[in-house]
N, C-alpha and C positions, 0 to 999 in steps of 0.2 A: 488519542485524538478521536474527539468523534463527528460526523459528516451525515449532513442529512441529502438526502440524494435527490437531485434536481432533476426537469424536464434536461440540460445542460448536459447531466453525468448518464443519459442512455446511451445501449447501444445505438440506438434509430439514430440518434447526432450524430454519438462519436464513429461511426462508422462500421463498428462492428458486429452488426447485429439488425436487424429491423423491427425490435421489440421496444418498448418504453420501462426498460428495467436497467439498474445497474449494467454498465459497460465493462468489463472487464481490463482493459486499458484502464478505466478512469478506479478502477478496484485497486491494479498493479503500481498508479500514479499515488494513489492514498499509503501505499503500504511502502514504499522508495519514500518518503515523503516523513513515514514513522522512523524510518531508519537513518533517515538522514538528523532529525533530533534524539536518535540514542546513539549514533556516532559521535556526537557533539563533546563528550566529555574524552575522547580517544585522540582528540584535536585538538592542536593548538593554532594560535591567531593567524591565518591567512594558508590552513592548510585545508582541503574539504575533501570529499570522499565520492569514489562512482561506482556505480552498478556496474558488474560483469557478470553476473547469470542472476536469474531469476524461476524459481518454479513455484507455481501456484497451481492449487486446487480451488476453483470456483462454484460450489457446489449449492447454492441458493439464490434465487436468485429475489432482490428486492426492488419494489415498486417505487415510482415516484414518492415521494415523500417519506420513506421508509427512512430508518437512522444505523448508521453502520458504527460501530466501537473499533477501531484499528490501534494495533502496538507492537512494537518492534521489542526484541530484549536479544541482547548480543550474550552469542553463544561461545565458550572458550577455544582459543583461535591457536591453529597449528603455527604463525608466522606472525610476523613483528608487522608486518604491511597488509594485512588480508582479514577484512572481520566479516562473522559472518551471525545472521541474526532469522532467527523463528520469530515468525510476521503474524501474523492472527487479525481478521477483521470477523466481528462475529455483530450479523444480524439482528435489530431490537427486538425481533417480533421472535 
């Protein structure tokens, strides 16, 4: 998935931040968002999936208009009910 980053997706909106760069919420919102289309094949019709932890390293940080590459890939899972996926958004610049 890839996302170009709006005046919308700062922190100075969304609240976390007082800077005009990617949000970090709106970072964690893109990457639940990859995983929610690489869960898609682990589901069947009227079953969907929720977040119960989350760890992120945010370690660049990009400008308005900037373009971010995000994707999920599901890692092999100790349990019939529990998947778990290495998320990766990585910067165009």
């Amino acid at each position: 998935m890839r996302h170009e980053v709006t005046d919308a997706d700062t922190a100075a909106v969304v609240g976390s931040g007082d800077v005009p760069v990617l949000a970090t919420p709106r970072l964690i919102a893109w990457l639940e968002a990859a995983t929610v289309r690489a869960a898609a094949p682990f589901t069947v019709t009227g079953q969907t999936t929720v977040g119960t932890e989350v760890r992120v390293r945010h370690v660049r940080a990009t400008r308005v208009g900037g373009r971010v590459e995000v994707s999920a890939r599901p890692l092999p899972s100790t349990t019939d009910r529990r998947l778990t996926f290495l998320v990766r958004a990585v910067d165009g610049a």
